[in-house]
C-alpha positions as CSV (number, residue, x, y, z in Angstrom):
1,X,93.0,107.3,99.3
2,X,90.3,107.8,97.2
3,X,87.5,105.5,96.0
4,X,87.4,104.3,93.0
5,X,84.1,105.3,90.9
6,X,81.7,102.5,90.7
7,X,81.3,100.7,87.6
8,X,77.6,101.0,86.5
9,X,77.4,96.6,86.4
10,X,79.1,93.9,88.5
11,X,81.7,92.6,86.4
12,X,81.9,89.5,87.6
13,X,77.8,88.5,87.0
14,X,78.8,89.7,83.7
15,X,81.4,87.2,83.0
16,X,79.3,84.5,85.0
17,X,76.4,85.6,82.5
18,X,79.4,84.9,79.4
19,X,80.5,81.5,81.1
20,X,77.0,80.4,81.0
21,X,76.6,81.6,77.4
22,X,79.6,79.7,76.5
23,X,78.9,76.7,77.7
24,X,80.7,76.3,80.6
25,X,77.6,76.6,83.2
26,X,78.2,73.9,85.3
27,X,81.3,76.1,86.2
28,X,80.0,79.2,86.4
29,X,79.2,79.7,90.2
30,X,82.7,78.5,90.5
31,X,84.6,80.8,88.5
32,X,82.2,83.7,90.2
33,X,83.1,82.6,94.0
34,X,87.0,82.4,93.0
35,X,86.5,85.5,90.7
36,X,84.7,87.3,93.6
37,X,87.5,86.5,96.7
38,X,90.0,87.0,94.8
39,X,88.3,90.3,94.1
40,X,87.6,90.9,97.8
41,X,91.2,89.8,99.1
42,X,92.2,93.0,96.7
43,X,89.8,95.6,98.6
44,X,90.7,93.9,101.9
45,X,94.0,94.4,100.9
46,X,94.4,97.6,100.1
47,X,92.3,98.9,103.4
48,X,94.7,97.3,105.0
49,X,97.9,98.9,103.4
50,X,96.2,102.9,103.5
51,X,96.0,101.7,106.9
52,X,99.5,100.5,107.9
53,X,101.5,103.2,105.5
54,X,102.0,105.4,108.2
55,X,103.6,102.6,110.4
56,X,105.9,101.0,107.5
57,X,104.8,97.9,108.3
58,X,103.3,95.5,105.3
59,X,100.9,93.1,106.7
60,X,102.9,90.0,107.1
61,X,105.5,92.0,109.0
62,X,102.5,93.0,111.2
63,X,101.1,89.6,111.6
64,X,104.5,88.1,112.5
65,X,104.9,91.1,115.7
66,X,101.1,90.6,116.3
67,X,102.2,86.8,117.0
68,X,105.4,86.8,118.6
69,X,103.5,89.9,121.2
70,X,101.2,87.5,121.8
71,X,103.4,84.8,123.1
72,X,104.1,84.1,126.7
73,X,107.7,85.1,125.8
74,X,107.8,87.7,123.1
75,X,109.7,84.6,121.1
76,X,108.9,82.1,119.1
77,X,111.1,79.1,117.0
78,X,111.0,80.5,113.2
79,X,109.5,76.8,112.9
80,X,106.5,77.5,115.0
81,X,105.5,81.4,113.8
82,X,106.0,79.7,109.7
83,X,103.2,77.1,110.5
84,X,101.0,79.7,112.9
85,X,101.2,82.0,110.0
86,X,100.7,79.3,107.4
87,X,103.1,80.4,105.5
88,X,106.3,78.8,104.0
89,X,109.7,78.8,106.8
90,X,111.3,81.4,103.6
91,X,109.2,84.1,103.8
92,X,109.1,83.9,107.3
93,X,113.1,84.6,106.9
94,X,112.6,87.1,104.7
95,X,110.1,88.8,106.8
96,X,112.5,88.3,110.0
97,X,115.1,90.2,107.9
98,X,113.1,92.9,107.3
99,X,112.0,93.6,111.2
100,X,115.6,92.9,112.3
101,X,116.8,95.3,109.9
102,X,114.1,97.6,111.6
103,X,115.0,97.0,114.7
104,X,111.8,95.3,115.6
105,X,112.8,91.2,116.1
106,X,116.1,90.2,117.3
107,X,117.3,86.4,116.7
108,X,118.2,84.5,119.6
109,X,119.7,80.8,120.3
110,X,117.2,78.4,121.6
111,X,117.5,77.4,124.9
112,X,117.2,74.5,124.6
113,X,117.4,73.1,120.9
114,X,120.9,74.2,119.3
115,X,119.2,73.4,115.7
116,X,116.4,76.2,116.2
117,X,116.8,80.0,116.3
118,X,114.0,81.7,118.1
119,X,112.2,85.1,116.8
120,X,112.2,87.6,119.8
121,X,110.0,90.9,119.4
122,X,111.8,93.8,121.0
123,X,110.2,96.9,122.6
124,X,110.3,99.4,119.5
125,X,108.5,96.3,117.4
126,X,105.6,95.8,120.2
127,X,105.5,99.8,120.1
128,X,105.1,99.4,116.5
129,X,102.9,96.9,116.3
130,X,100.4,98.3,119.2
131,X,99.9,101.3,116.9
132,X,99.4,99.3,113.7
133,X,96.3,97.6,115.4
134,X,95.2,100.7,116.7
135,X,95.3,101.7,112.8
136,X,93.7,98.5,111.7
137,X,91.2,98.4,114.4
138,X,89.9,101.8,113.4
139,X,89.9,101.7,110.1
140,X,89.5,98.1,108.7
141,X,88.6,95.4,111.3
142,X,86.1,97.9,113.1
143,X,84.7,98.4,109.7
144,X,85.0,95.3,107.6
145,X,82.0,96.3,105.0
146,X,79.7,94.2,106.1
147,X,76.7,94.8,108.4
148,X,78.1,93.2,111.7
149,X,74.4,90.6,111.9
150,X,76.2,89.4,108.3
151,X,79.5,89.1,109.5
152,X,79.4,85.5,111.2
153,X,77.3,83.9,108.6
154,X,80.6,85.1,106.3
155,X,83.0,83.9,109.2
156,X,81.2,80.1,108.8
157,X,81.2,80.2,105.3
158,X,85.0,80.7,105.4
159,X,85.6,78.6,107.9
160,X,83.8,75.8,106.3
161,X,85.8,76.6,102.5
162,X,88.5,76.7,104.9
163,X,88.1,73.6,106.4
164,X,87.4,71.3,103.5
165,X,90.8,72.7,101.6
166,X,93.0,71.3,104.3
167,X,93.6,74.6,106.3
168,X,92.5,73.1,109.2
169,X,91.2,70.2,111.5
170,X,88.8,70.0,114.1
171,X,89.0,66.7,114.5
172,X,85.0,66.2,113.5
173,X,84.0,69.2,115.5
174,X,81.6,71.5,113.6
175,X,83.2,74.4,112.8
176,X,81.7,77.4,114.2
177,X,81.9,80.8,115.4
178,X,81.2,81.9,118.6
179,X,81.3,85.7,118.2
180,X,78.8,85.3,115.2
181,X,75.6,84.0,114.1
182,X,76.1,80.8,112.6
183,X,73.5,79.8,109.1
184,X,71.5,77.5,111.3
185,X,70.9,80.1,113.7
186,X,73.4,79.0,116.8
């Protein structure tokens, strides 16, 4: 895939620079955060398809095998991986009937609660899914765009945006980052 050519100004200063010279300052830093992850999610993003097309994996599929290989068990109640994923129990279904379609989850009774249905990974999904993080490993997280002394000042940032939306709760524990360098230097 090729880069696109850069544009020769930042769009998004430009539109802060308009919201200011409408009259709508005391929003402008606003609309230019949003404006800018939302902006960011879509170069993340598409790193991060280039590099799973060869596997035929979509990210969510890869983050539902990345889960359920990480499990003591290679399973996990549909319940559990929807609110580990932080996403809603349907598109967890959905995604299940993709992989199971692929032959990469199989759905099994609980053991031991007749109302649940576990998520199992089977061998050709953790064979799948070892090779889409060797992909994503070499070619996105490896690499994120950022010099790696910038990357856990970025990480707290998040974490703290994060945290004050809900996503999270750390009981009153600062949030921080222990592979990274934190803004007050820890």
């Amino acid at each position: 895939m090729s880069a696109p050519r850069p544009l020769p100004l930042d769009p998004i200063e430009e539109a802060r620079r308009q919201w200011v010279d409408h009259g709508w300052g005391e929003a402008a830093d606003g609309m230019a955060v949003v404006t800018s992850l939302v902006r960011a999610q879509q170069i993340v993003m598409a790193r991060v398809d280039e590099a799973l097309k060869p596997t035929g994996l979509t990210f969510s599929r890869y983050e539902l095998l990345r889960l359920l290989s990480f499990s003591k068990t290679g399973a996990l109640p549909m319940a559990k991986a929807s609110a580990r994923l932080q996403v809603h129990p349907t598109s967890v279904t959905n995604t299940v009937d993709r992989l199971e379609a692929a032959g990469l989850v199989t759905r099994v009774p609980h053991p031991s609660d007749r109302r649940a249905t576990l998520i199992e990974i089977t061998d050709a999904g953790r064979k799948s899914v070892a090779v889409a993080t060797e992909e994503l490993n070499a070619k996105v997280f490896a690499q994120p765009g950022l010099a790696p002394d910038r990357l856990g000042t970025l990480l707290q940032l998040l974490a703290e945006f994060r945290h004050a939306a809900g996503d999270f709760d750390t009981d009153g524990s600062p949030v921080r980052w222990a592979g990274g360098s934190t803004p007050d230097g820890g």
